[in-house]
N, C-alpha and C positions, 0 to 999 in steps of 0.2 A: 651449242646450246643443248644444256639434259633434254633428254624427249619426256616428256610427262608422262606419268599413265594415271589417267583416268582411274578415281579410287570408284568401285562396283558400291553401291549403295546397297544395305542388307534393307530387305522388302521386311517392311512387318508382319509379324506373323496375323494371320486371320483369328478372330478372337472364337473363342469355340465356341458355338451356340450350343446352347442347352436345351435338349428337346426334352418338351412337357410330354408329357403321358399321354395319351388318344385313349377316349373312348375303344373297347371291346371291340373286336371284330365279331359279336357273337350277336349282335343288338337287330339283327332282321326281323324285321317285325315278324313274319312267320315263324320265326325261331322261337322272340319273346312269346308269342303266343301261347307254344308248345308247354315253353315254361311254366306259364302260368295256370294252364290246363292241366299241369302237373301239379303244382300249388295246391289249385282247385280238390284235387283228387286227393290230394295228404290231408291236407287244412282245409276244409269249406267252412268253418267257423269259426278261423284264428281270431287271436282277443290279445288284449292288453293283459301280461299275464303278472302283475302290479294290481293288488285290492284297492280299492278307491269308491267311495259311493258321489263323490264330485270333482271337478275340476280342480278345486285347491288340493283336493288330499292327491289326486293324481299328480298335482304339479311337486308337492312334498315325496312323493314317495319316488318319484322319478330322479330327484337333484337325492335320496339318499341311495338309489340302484346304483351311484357311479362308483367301478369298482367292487362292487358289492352283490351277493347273488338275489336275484329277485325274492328266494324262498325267506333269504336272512331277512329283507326289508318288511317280508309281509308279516311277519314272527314282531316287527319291531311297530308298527304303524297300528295297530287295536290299541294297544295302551296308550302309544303318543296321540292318536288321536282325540282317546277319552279327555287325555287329561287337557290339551289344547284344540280346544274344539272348531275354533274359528279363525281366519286370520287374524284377528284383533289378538285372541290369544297366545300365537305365536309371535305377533309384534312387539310382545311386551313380558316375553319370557326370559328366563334372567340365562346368562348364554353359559355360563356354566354348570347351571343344571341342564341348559336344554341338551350341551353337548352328553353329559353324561345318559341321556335320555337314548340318544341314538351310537354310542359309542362301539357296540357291538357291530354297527354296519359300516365301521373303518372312516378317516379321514374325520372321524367327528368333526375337530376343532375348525374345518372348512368349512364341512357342510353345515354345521349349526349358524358361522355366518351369515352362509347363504340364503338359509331360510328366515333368518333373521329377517336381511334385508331383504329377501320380495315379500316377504308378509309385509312390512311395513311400507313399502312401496306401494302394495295394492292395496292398503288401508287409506294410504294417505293420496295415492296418485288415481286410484281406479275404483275408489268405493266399495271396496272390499271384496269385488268382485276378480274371478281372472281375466286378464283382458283377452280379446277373440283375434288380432291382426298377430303376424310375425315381428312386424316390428315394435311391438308395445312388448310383447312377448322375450323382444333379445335387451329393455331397460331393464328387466328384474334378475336381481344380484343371482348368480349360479346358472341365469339358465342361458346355454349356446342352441344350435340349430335344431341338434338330437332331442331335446327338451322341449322345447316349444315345439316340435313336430309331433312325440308323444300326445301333449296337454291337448293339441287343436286339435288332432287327428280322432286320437280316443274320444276323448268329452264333448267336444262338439262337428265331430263328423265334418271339419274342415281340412282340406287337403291341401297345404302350405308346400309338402315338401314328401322327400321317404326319411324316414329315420335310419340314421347310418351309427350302428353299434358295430361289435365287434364281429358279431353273426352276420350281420351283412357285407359288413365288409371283405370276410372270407369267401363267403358264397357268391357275393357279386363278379368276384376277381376269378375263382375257381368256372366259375359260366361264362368270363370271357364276356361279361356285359361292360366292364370297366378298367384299365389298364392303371388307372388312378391308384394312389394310395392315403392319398390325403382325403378325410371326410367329407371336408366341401365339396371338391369334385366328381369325389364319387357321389353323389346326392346329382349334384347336377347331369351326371352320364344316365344314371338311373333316371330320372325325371324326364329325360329327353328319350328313353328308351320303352318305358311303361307309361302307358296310356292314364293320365291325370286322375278318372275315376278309380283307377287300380291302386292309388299311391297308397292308401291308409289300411287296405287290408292286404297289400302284398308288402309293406314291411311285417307286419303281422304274423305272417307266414315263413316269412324268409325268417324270420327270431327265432320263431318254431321250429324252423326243419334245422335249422343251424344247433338246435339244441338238442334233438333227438336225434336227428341222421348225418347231415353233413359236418360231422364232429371236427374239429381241429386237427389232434393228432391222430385219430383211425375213423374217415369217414364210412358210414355204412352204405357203401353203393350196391350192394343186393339188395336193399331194401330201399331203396330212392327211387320215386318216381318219373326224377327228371335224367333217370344214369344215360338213357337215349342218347337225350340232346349235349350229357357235357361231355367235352373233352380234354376235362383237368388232367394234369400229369398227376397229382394226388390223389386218383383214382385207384381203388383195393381192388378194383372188379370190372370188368368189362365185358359185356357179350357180343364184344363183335369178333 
């Protein structure tokens, strides 16, 4: 009788797990501190740097910032405004003129829908008013987390969230507050890092220093108030 041999069973392989990103190893709260006592010292009166004399024009001028440099939008928003003064006005603007209205701040033929439909969302759904929660704030056409963080934060001094642009998202990563690169998560490492009264003027801040100092391609870390505490490898400069 053949002797059999036993065929060896191949083991399946372990499926690879995918590891999510972690929160910054940089988030000690005496660290963030530091940070923002540097903040403090660059910006003590960072602002919404978007012209708006309300809520609506702030929620307009922010869905046409995307892509687009705030200087272009505020060049473009005096006249848009004259000519549409109210939400009612934009809900019933003809969208081919509207587009050519804001054309110069890129993506027109998007953002003209956009504002189409939250104007007329808030005319018809909110009384013409912008509404004050996050989540009334993610039904109106154009606007995601960064948007409605702007609107509630600027206009009515409600802290939802941090606003995550481009500038913070650099600066967050380079401090080592966030390992994320996706905006939701970063928002959420951020929120869990900075103390809830901080959220609406330390996005404010981080905009600002992101645009003066901790530039993209050649940060100014002789002139950064926070160079101490970071230990980016994109650092020009170091005094240790």
């Amino acid at each position: 009788m053949a002797k059999s041999t036993a065929k060896s069973k191949a083991k399946p392989k372990a499926a690879a797990k995918k590891k999510s990103a972690a929160p910054g190893r940089g988030t000690d709260p005496r660290r963030v501190r530091k940070i923002l006592d540097g903040l403090d010292k660059a910006f003590p009166a960072a602002e919404c740097a978007l012209h708006h004399q309300n809520a609506f024009q702030l929620l307009i001028a922010t869905i046409l910032s995307a892509q687009c440099t705030d200087e272009r939008v505020n060049k473009v928003t005096p006249d848009l405004f004259r000519k549409y003064p109210t939400p009612r006005h934009f809900a019933v603007a003809d969208p081919r003129e509207l587009e050519q209205d804001i054309r110069s701040t890129g993506f027109y033929r998007n953002k003209a829908k956009s504002i189409l439909g939250a104007s007329k969302r808030i005319v018809e759904e909110f009384g013409g008013q912008v509404p004050r929660t996050m989540e009334e704030m993610l039904t109106l056409s154009g606007v995601a987390r960064k948007t409605a963080n702007v609107v509630l934060g600027t206009a009515f001094g409600i802290a939802s969230g941090v606003v995550v642009d481009t500038h913070v998202q650099r600066i967050s990563q380079r401090l080592d507050l966030t390992k994320n690169t996706d905006p939701k998560k970063i928002e959420q490492d951020l929120m869990q890092a900075v103390p809830k009264d901080r959220w609406i003027l330390f996005s404010h801040q981080l905009i600002l220093h992101g645009r003066r100092v901790c530039q993209a391609r050649r940060p100014k870390c002789t002139e950064c108030t926070l160079e101490k505490v970071c230990y980016s490898k994109d650092k020009t400069y170091s005094s240790w």
